[in-house]
N, C-alpha and C positions, 0 to 999 in steps of 0.2 A: 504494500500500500504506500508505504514512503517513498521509497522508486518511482513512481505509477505517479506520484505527486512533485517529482522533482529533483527529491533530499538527495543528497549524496551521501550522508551519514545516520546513522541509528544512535540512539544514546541509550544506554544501559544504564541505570542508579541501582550501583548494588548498597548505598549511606540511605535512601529512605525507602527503596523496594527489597522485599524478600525474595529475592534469587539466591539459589545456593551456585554451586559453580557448575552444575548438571545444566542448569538452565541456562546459565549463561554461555556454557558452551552451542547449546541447541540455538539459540537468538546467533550467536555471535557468527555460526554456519550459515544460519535463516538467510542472516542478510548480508555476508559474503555472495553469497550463491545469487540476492538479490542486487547485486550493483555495487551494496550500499557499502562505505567504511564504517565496520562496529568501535564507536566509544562506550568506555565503561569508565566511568563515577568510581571509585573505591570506597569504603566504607570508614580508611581510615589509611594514614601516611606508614604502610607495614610494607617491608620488602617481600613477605609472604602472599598476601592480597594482590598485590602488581604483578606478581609474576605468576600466579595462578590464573589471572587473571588474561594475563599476554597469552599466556598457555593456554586459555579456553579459546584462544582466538580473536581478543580483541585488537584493535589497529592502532590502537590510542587510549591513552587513562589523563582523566580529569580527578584530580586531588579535592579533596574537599576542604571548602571553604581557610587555606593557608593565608598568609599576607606574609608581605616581604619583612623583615627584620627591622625596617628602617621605619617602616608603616607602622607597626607595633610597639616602638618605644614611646611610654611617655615622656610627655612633654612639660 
């Protein structure tokens, strides 16, 4: 349907959806097979979630909600 509509990309949120990494593999094929680049959301800044993650197939990972070091200090 994303294809069909345009997108180039799929976005996966494994921080507020419940995908396990079964699922995320099955999505991250779906939309291989459809066109589309699979981005996956992580659930949290772990080297184990990114690379499970790369490993199901994703093309790209979005970090959840970081800021740069510089953003973050008070002032």
């Amino acid at each position: 349907m994303l294809a069909v509509a345009g997108f180039k990309w799929a976005f996966i949120d494994t921080e507020h959806g419940n995908f396990d990494f079964e699922t995320v593999q099955d999505i991250c094929k779906t939309a291989v097979g459809s066109g589309l680049c699979p981005v996956v959301r992580v659930a949290d800044l772990q080297y184990s979630l990114i690379a499970r993650s790369l490993d199901c197939g994703a093309q790209g990972i979005v970090f959840r909600g970081w800021r740069a070091s510089s953003c973050s200090r008070k002032r």
